[in-house]
N, C-alpha and C positions, 0 to 999 in steps of 0.2 A: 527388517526392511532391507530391500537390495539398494548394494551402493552402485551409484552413478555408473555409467560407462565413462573413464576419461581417452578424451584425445591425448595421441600421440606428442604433441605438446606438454601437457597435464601429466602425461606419465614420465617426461621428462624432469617435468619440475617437481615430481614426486621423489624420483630416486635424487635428485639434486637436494632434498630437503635431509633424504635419509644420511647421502654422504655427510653433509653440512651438521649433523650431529651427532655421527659417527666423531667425525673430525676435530669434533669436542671433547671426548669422553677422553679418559684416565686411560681404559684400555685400548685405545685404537693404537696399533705398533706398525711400525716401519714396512710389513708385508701389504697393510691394508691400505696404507699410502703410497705404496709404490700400484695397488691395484685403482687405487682414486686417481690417482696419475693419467692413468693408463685410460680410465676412464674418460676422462675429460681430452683426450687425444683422438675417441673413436666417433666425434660431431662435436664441430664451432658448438653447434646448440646447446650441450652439456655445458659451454662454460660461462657462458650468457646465463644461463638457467640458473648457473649457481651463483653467479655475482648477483643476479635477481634473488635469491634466498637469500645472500649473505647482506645484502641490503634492507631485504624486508625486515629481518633482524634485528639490524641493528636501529630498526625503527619502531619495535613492538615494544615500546616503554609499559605500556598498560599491560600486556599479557607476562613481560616479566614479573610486575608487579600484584599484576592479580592471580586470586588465590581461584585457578581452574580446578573442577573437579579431574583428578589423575594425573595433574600435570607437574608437581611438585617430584609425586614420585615416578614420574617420568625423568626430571631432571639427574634425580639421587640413585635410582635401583640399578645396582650391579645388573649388566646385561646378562643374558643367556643365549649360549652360541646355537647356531645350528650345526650339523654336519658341515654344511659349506660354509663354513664362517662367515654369516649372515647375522647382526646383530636384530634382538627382538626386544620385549617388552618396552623399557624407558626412549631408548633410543627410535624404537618405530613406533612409541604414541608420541613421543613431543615431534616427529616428523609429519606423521599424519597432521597434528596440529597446526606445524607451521606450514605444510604443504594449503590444507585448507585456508588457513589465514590469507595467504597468496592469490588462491581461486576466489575467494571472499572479496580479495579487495578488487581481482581483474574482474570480476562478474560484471556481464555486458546489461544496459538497459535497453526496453522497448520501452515507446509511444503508443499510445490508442486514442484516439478522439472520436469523436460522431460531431455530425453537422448539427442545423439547429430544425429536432424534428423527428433525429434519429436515433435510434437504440440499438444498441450489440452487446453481445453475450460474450466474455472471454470465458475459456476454461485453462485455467493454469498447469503448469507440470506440477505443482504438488497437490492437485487434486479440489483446490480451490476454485469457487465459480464467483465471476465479477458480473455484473450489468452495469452498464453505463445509458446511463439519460440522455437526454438531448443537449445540444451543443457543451459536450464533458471533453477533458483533455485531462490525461494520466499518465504518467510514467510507471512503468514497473521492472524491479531488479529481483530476480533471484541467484540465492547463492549457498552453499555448502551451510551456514550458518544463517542466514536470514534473509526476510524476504520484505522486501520495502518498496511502497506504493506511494507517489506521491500526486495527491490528487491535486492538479492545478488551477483547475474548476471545472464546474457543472455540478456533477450527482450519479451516485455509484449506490448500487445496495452489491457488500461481500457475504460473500456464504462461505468459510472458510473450513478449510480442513486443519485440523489442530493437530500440531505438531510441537511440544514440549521443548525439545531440543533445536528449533528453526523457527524464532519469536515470529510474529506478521504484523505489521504495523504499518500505519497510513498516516502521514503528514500531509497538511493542508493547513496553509497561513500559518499560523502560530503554533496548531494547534499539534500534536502528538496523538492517536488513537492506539491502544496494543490490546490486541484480540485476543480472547480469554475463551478460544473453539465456540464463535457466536454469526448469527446471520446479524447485520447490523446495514445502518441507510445511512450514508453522509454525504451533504450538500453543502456547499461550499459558493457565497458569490461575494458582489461587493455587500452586501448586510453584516455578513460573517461566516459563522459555519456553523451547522446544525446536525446534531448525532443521533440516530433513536437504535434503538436495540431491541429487535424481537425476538432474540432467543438466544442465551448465553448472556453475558456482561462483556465488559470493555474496561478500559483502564486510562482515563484522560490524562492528558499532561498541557499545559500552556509552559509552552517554551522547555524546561527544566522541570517544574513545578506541577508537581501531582497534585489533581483536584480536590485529594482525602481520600473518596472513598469510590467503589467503582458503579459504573453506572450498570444497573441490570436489565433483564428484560422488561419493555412494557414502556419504557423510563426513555424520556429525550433530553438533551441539554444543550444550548446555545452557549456560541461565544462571540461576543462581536468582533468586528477589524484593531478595537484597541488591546485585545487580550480581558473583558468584562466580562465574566460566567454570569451569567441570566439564570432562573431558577428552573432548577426539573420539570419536567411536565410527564402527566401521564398520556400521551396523543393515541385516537384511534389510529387503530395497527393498519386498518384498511384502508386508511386516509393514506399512510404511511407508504404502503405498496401500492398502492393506487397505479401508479406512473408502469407498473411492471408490465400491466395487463392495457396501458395505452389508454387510460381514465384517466379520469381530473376528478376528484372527489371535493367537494365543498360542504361547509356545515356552519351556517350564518357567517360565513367569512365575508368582508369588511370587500367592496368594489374594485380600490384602490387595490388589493394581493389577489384579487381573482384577473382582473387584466394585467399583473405583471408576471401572474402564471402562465397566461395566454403567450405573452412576448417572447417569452421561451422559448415556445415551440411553434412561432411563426414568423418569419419577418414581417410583424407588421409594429405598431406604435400605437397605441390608444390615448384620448384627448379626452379631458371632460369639458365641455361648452359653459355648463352649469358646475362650477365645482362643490356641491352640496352634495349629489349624486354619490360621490367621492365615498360618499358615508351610510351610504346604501350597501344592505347583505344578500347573500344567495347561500342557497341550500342545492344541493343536487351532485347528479356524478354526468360528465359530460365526454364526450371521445377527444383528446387532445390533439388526435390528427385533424380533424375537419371544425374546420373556424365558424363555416356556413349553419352549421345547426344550431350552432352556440349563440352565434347573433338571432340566429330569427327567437330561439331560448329567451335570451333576454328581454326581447321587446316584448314577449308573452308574459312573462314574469313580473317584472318591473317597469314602473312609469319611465318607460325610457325610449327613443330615438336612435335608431344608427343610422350613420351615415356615414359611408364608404368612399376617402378619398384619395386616392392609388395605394401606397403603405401605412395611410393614416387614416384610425376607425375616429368619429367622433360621435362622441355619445353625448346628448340631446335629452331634459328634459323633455316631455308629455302632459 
């Protein structure tokens, strides 16, 4: 895989990581500190950079502690010189390490939202593709190490590109999702949030706390606002993507969830006159951009009335 292009910046606080554990080692002697010296003389930024390293340092309690793959004998293996007496192996992996830890933690985030109505496509730098539903608002960070989405509501289906070494993972409410290289749909409101997976699995957590076991394809699972896992379900796939291709799929769904599907993606408010109606179902696939077919829809369908009053529908036994 090619590594990044770093800015000018970035390759400051690269060599700034490299002195910084140089500076550590057994063998670093009087020449190489009189050249670090010299170093930090030739840009202010050099020493900014390295009070930035030597800070992030002495803040990395977890990566001292934790068992990294290489990073042990990063700490302990005798360096080997270059011609230019340029330290390598130990000293330029636990550099790279801490240089990324660095980049990890400055990594900048973006916004994306849509209105209520409208859909956009992201396609990420690592090769990953988002869609967003209507009225959605997201955050996303990428960085050297990982890539984190935090959905703050609406409705997202990710297509992700799997990357072993750069976990991907989506927080919304409580809840934790980590991508196991899967196309996967997560909706998020005041109900709860709800996950389906159509191809690959996923790995849930509420809060801390892994669900057991991982959710595969085919496979949905609800959590409500208080952190309540609801049981599995197997939901059509097409019901599922439905929203991609700008349909509403319905399949004897309950009155009451097919107008609050509507509200979504309209400013409008639906009333039932007769609240019995309430308990009334529909079957069908409808366009979610045009309201108009869908009302005259219903009054064909069902014993029912609309009535149209500025942003509020009221629906009217027949």
């Amino acid at each position: 895989m090619k590594a990044p292009n770093l800015s000018q910046e970035q390759q400051i606080l690269k060599q700034a990581a490299t002195w910084f554990v140089e500076l550590q080692s057994e063998y670093c002697n009087d020449r190489r500190r009189q050249a670090f010296a010299q170093w930090l003389l030739q840009n202010p930024a050099h020493q900014q950079a390295y009070d930035d390293i030597a800070s992030l340092w002495g803040n990395l309690d977890k990566l001292k502690t934790r068992e990294v793959a290489g990073l042990s004998a990063a700490r302990s293996a005798r360096p080997r010189i270059w011609r230019n007496g340029k330290m390598l192996t130990g000293s330029l992996l636990l550099a790279t390490i801490l240089t990324g830890a660095w980049l990890d933690f400055k990594a900048p985030s973006r916004v994306y939202q849509t209105g209520i109505g409208e859909r956009q496509t992201l396609q990420l730098a690592d090769g990953s593709q988002l869609q967003l539903n209507t009225d959605t608002q997201l955050r996303v960070r990428l960085s050297w190490w990982r890539r984190e989405i935090e959905l703050q509501q609406g409705e997202a289906m990710f297509n992700v590109a799997h990357q072993a070494w750069r976990p991907f993972n989506v927080h919304t409410g409580n809840l934790q999702i980590k991508d196991i290289g899967t196309v996967f749909n997560v909706r998020h409101d005041a109900l709860g949030t709800a996950v389906s997976v159509l191809e690959g699995e996923v790995a849930l957590y509420a809060g801390r706390s892994w669900f057991g076991e991982n959710l595969p394809a085919g496979f949905s699972r609800k959590i409500d606002p208080n952190g309540h896992w609801q049981k599995s379900e197997k939901p059509n796939p097409e019901q599922v993507a439905a929203w991609l291709n700008g349909q509403l799929l319905f399949d004897h769904t309950p009155l009451t969830e097919v107008v609050a599907e509507l509200e979504r993606y309209h400013a409008v408010r639906f009333a039932f006159a007769d609240p019995t109606l309430a308990k009334q179902t529909l079957s069908g696939s409808f366009n979610s951009a045009d309201l108009k077919p869908f009302l005259q829809a219903l009054e064909k369908i069902l014993p029912i009335r609309v009535q149209r009053q500025k942003q509020t529908i009221v629906l009217y036994s027949r």
